[in-house]
C-alpha positions in Angstrom: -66.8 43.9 -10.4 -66.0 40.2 -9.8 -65.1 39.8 -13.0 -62.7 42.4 -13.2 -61.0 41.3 -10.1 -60.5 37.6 -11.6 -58.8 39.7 -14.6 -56.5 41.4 -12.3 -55.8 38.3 -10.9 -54.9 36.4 -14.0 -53.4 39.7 -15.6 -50.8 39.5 -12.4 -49.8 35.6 -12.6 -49.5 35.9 -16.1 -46.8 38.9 -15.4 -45.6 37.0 -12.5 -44.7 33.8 -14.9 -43.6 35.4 -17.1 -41.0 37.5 -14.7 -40.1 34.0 -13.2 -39.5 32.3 -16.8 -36.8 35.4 -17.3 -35.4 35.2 -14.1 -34.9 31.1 -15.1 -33.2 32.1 -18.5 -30.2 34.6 -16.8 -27.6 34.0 -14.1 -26.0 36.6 -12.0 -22.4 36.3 -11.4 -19.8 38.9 -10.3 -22.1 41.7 -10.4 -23.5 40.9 -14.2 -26.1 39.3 -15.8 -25.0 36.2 -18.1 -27.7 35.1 -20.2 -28.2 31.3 -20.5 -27.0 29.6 -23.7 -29.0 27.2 -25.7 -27.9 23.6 -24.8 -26.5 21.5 -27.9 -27.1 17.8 -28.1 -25.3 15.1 -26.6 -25.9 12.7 -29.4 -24.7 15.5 -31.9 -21.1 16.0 -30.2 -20.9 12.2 -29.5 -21.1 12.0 -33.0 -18.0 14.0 -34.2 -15.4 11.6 -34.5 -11.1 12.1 -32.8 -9.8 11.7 -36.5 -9.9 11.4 -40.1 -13.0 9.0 -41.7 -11.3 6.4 -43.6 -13.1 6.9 -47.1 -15.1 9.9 -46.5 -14.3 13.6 -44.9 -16.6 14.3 -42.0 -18.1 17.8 -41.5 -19.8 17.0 -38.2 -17.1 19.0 -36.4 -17.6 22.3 -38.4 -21.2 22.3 -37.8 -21.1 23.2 -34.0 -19.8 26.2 -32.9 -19.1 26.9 -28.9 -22.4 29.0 -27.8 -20.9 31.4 -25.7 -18.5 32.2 -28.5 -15.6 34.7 -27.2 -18.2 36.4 -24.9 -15.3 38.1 -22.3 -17.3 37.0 -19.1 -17.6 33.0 -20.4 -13.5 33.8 -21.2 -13.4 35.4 -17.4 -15.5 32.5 -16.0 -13.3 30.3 -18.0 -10.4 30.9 -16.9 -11.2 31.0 -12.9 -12.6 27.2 -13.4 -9.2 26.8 -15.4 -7.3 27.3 -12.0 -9.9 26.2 -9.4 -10.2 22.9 -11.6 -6.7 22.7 -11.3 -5.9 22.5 -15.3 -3.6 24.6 -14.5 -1.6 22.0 -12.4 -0.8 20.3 -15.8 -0.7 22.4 -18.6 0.3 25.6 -16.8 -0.8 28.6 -15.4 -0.1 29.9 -18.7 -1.4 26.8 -20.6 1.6 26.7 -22.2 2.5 22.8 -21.2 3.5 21.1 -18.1 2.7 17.9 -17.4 0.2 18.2 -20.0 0.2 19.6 -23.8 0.7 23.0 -24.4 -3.2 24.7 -24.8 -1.5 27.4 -26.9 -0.2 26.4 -30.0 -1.4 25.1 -33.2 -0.7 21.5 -32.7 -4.0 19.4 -31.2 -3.6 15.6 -30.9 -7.2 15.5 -30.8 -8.8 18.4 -33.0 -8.2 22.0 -31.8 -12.4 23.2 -33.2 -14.7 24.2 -30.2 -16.9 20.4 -30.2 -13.6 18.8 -30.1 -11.8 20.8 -27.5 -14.9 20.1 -25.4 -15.3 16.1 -25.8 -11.8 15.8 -24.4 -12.8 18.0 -21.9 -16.5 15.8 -21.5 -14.8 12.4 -22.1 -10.9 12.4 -21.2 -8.5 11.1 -23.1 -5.9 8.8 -22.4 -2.5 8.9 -20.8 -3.5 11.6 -18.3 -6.7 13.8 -19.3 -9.3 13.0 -17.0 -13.1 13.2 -18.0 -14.7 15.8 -16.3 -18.5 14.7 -17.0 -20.2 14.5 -14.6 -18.2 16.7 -12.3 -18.7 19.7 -14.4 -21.8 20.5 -16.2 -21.4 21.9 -20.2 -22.1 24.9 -19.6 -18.6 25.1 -17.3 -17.3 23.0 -20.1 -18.2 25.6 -23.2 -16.6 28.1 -20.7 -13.4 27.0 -20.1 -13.6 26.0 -24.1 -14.2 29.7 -24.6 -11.0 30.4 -22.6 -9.0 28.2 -24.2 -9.8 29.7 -27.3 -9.1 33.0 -26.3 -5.4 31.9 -26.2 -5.2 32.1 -29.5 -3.9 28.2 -30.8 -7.4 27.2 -31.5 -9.4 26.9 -34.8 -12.6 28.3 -35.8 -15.5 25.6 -37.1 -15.2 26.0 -40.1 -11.3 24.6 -40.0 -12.4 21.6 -38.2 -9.8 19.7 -41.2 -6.9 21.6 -40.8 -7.4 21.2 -37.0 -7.2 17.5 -37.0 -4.0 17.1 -40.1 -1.1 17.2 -37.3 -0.1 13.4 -38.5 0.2 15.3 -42.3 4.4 16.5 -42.8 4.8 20.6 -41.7 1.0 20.8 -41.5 0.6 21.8 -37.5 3.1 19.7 -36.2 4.6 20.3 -32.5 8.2 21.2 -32.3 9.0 18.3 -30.8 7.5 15.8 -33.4 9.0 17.4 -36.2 12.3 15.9 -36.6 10.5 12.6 -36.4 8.9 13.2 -39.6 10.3 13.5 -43.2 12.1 16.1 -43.7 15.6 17.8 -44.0 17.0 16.1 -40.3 15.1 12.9 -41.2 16.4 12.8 -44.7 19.7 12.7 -43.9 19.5 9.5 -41.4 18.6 6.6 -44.2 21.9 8.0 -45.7 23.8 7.7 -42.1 22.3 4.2 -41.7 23.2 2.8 -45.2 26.7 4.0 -44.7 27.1 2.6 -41.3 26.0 -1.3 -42.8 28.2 -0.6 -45.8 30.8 -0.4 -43.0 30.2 -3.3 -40.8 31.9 -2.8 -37.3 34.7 -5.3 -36.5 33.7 -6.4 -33.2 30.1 -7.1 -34.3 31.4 -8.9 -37.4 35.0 -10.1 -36.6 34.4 -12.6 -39.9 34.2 -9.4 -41.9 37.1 -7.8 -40.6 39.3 -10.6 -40.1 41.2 -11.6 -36.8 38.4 -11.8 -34.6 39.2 -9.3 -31.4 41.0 -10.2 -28.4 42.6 -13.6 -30.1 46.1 -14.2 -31.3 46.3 -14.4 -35.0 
């Protein structure tokens, strides 16, 4: 009889630990249940580097994918830290650019990939971006990556090089930038400048034109 008690007895902590250890794994918000995601590892995301690897093409950034994916309540999570954070102060309560870039388009200074959207969340970046480690934990961080991507101006893994070519000519280039670059508007302005010094202005060159300006000949 005492033996079967002490059964009992194990039989319940072992359902009770095991109840606990599930209770550990989820998180109840806003009336649902969001499972917990499995963590990735610093040193992997440290890892992936802002640019192009002179000599070599890196593949770290299409190795780690964002592990709530497009679940809608990470997206609807997302986007509340998006405005309580006060991202939305910057880039818009759209995302669509303020003070800061516009979260919606193709063009990403700084790789537009899941891993790379979060290390300028993680680690800031310079002229404005703060970091937001430690203030936030990654799990926030993956969420409001998840809402950014469902804006549609991101890029999947897989596209980590196309994300990070905005320096290449017409190859996800802001509006803005464009004109800088070579191109039909930038062709034309060698042309404009070679003219101009074939036609040297008198007042800057008076020996060129002849009676300097402003003196009796």
């Amino acid at each position: 009889m005492k033996h079967v008690s002490t059964s009992r007895a194990a039989s319940w902590l072992l359902a009770s630990a095991a109840l606990a250890l599930l209770a550990a794994c989820q998180r109840f918000e806003g009336g649902r249940t969001v499972a917990a995601q499995p963590s990735i590892g610093e040193d992997a995301i440290a890892a992936v580097p802002l640019g192009d690897v002179a000599g070599a093409v890196s593949t770290l950034g299409s190795s780690i994918a964002n592990p709530y994916g497009s679940d809608p309540q990470a997206v609807q999570q997302g986007e509340q830290l998006f405005v309580k954070m006060n991202c939305a102060g910057c880039h818009g309560y759209g995302a669509k650019g303020g003070i800061g870039p516009d979260l919606t388009d193709k063009y990403w200074r700084y790789g537009g990939v899941p891993v790379a959207i979060y290390k300028s969340i993680y680690e800031g970046r310079p002229q404005g971006m703060p970091a937001w480690n430690p203030a936030l934990p990654p799990q926030d961080i993956w969420k409001l990556v998840a809402y950014i991507g469902s804006l549609g101006g991101t890029y999947t893994p897989d596209q980590y090089q196309a994300s990070i070519q905005g320096d290449h000519v017409g190859d996800n280039v802001a509006a803005e930038v464009r004109p800088t670059l070579a191109g039909a508007g930038a062709a034309s302005a060698p042309a404009a400048r070679t003219e101009s010094a074939a036609q040297p202005n008198a007042e800057a060159r008076p020996d060129v034109a002849g009676t300097p300006p402003n003196t009796k000949p």
